[in-house]
N, C-alpha and C positions, 0 to 999 in steps of 0.2 A: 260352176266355176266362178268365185269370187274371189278375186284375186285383185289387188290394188296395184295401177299402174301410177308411174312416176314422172314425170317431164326432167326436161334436163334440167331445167332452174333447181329443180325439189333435189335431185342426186348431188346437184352441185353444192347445194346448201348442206345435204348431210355430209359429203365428204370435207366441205370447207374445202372450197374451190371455189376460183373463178366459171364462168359458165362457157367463157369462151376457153380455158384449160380445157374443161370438160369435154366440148367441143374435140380438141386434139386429140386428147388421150382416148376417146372414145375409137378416133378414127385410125390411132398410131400404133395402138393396142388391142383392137378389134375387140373393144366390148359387147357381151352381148345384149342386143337389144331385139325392140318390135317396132315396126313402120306399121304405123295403121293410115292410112290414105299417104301426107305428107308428111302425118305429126309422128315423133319420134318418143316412143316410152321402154319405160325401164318396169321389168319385174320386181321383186322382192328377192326373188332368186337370183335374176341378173345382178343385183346389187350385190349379194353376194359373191356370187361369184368374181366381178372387180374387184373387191375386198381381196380375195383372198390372191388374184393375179396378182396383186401389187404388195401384198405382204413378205416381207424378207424375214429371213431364221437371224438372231441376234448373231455378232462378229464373237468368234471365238476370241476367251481373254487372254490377253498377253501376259506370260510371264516376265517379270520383270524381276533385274538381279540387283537391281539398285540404279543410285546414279552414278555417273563417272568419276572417278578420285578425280580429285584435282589436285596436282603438284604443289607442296607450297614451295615459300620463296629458298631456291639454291637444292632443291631434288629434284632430282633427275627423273620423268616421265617414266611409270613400268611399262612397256610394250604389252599390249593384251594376248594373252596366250590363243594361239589358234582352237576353231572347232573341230 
């Protein structure tokens, strides 16, 4: 089993993070990790795996009908017709 383990600084670095974010999100999110005596390491997998806990599906697009008339000067406002 050779497997590369990571520290926090190194996960923090890949994700472009602070170390102390890290820190929280680790603990606010329940990352998964390994405790080997005190020290605290990350998988390749675990990496993963936060990856994909924190990845969101893009915002569906809005349709859009334009922009709003605007009145010119001495017309009278159309009321928007209801949905």
């Amino acid at each position: 089993m050779n497997q590369q383990l990571y520290t926090i600084m190194e996960v923090s670095n890949l994700l472009k993070i602070t170390r102390s974010h890290a820190y929280r999100l680790k603990k606010s999110q329940g990352w998964p990790h390994i405790m080997l005596g005190g020290s605290l390491r990350f998988s390749s997998g675990d990496i993963d795996v936060i990856q994909a806990m924190n990845r969101k599906a893009p915002a569906p697009k809005k349709t859009q009908k334009g922009a709003p008339r605007i009145p010119k000067k001495g017309q009278v406002p159309r009321i928007p017709k209801r949905a």
